[in-house]
N, C-alpha and C positions, 0 to 999 in steps of 0.2 A: 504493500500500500504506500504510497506516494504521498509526502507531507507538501501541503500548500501553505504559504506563509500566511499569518491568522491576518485576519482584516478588520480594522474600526468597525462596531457596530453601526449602525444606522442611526442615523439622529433620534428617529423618534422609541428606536428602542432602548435608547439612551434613557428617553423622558420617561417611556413605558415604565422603567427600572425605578428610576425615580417616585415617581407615586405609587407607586405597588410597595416600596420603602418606607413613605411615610403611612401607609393604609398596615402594614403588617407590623409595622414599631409602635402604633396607636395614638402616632401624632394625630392620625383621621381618625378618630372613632367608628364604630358601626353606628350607622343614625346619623351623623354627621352632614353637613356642606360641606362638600370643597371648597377651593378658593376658584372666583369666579375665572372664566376663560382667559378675559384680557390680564387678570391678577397674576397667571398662570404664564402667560406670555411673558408679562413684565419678572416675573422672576425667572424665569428659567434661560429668558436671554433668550428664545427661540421662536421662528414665526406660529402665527397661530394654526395657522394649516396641520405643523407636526403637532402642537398643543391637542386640538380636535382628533389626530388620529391614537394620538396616545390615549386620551377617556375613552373613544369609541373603541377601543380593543379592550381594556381594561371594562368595561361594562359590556363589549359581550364576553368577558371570562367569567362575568357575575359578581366584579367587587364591587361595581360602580351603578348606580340605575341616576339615569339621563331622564330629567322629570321637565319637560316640559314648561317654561314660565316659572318652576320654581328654582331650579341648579340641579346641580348631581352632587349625589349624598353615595354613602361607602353602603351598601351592601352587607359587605362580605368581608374578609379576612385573609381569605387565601382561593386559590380560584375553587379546592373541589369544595370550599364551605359555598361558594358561589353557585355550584352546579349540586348540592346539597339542598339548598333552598327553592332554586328550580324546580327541581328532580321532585319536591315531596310539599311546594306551597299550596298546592291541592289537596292535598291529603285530608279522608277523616279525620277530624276534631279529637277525636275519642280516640283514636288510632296512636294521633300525637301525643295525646293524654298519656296514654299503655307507655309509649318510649320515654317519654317523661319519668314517668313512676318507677320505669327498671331504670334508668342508668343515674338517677338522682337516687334510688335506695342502695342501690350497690353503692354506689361513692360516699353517703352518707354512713355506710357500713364500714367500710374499709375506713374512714377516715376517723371513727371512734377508734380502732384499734391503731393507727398509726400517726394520729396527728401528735404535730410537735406545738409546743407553748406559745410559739411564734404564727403558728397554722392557728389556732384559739384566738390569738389574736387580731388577724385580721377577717377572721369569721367574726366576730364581734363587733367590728368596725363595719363590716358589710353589713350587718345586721340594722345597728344604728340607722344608717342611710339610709337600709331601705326602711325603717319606719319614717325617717323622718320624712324622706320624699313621701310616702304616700300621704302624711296630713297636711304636707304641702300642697297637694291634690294636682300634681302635674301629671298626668296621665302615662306620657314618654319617662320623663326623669323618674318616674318609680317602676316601669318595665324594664329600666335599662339597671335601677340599684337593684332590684328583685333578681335580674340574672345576675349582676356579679355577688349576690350572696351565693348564691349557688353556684356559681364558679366557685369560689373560694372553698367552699364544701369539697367539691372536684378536686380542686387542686391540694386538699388537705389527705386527701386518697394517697397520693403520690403515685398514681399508676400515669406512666406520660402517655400511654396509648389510649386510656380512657380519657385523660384530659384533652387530646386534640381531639378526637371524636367529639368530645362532648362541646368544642369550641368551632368543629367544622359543623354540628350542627346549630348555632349558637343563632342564628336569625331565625330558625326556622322554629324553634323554640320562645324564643320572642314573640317572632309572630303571632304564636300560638297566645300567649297570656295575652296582646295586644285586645285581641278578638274576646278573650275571659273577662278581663276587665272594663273593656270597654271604653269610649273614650272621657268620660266623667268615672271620678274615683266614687262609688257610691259607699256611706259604711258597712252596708251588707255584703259589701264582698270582703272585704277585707278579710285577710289568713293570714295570723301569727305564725311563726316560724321559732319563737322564742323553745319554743321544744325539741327541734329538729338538735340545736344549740347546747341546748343542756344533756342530751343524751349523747352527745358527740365528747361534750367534755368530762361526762362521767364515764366515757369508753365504753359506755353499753350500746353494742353494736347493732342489739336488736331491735331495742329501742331507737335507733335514729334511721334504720332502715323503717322500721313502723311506721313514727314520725312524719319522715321527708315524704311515703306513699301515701298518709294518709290526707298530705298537703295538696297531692293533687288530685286524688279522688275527690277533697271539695270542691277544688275550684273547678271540677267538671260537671259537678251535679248542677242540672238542670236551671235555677233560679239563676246560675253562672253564669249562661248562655249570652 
């Protein structure tokens, strides 16, 4: 086989590189605006032409959704979390419920037996937030704290293959609560979590596996809707 000498990337895969950088380091959040087209021009020093072809590749791999009149917001994370959300944004309600319930009670099981003082801690911190965003009554700002309490649960597991799962599917789960809770915070829905919490830091595993499924069995029951 015959070596060719490597060649400059393309400009715009240059840029592609670029925001796919700031989308996976969480300078953009998921939920998020970008910075607007000509913003995008003026920093990156490049015509807007490659500007426009780098989001349109970047949203069709599923990070980026191009909204019309509003901007384009992140999506996604990484592309198969992109093609994750795709693949299963239709999906039965209930269906998404079921995967909810197994991979937040397995992570809330495993992370009784192996969380560290430091993992206690920023479940606690996640906690806080998300109560305090829900009587704040932002709708988005307590979907977005509500997952990273549960992230943090995940991440208290320590298993890396469960936690990128649980992060490739991480909108599509969103999703899912967006559609729960609805767009006004009402107090009837509201679901403490303060238990999931306590049986995590008494290390009883069976209790937080309990706990964390019995979180989303409410919020699926019917009045949820």
């Amino acid at each position: 086989m015959t070596l060719s000498s490597p060649r400059r990337a393309p400009l715009a895969d240059q840029v592609i590189a670029q925001l796919r950088a700031q989308i996976t380091s969480g300078e953009w959040p998921v939920g998020s605006r970008i910075p607007t087209e000509a913003a995008l021009v003026e920093q990156l020093g490049v015509a807007r032409n490659t500007v426009r072809e780098a989001v349109r590749a970047l949203a069709h791999n599923g990070l980026l959704d191009i909204r019309q009149g509003s901007g384009t917001y992140v999506l996604a994370t990484s592309e198969l979390a992109g093609v994750m959300h795709r693949r299963f944004s239709d999906a039965e309600q209930s269906q998404v419920a079921e995967l909810r319930s197994l991979l937040e009670a397995s992570a809330a099981s495993l992370a009784a037996g192996r969380r560290t003082d430091r993992d206690l801690g920023l479940m606690e911190t996640a906690l806080a937030r998300r109560d305090e965003a829900w009587f704040g009554g932002d709708a988005e700002v307590f979907v977005q704290a509500d997952a990273a309490f549960h992230q943090s649960v995940v991440a208290a597991a320590h298993n890396e293959v469960l936690a990128d799962l649980y992060a490739d599917l991480g909108e599509l789960l969103r999703a899912h609560l967006r559609r729960d809770v609805g767009p006004v915070l009402s107090p009837d829905k509201y679901v403490g979590h303060d238990r999931i919490l306590a049986a995590i830091r008494e290390r009883d595993a069976a209790a937080a596996a309990r706990e964390s499924a019995e979180v989303i069995n409410t919020c699926n029951q019917p009045e949820h809707d």
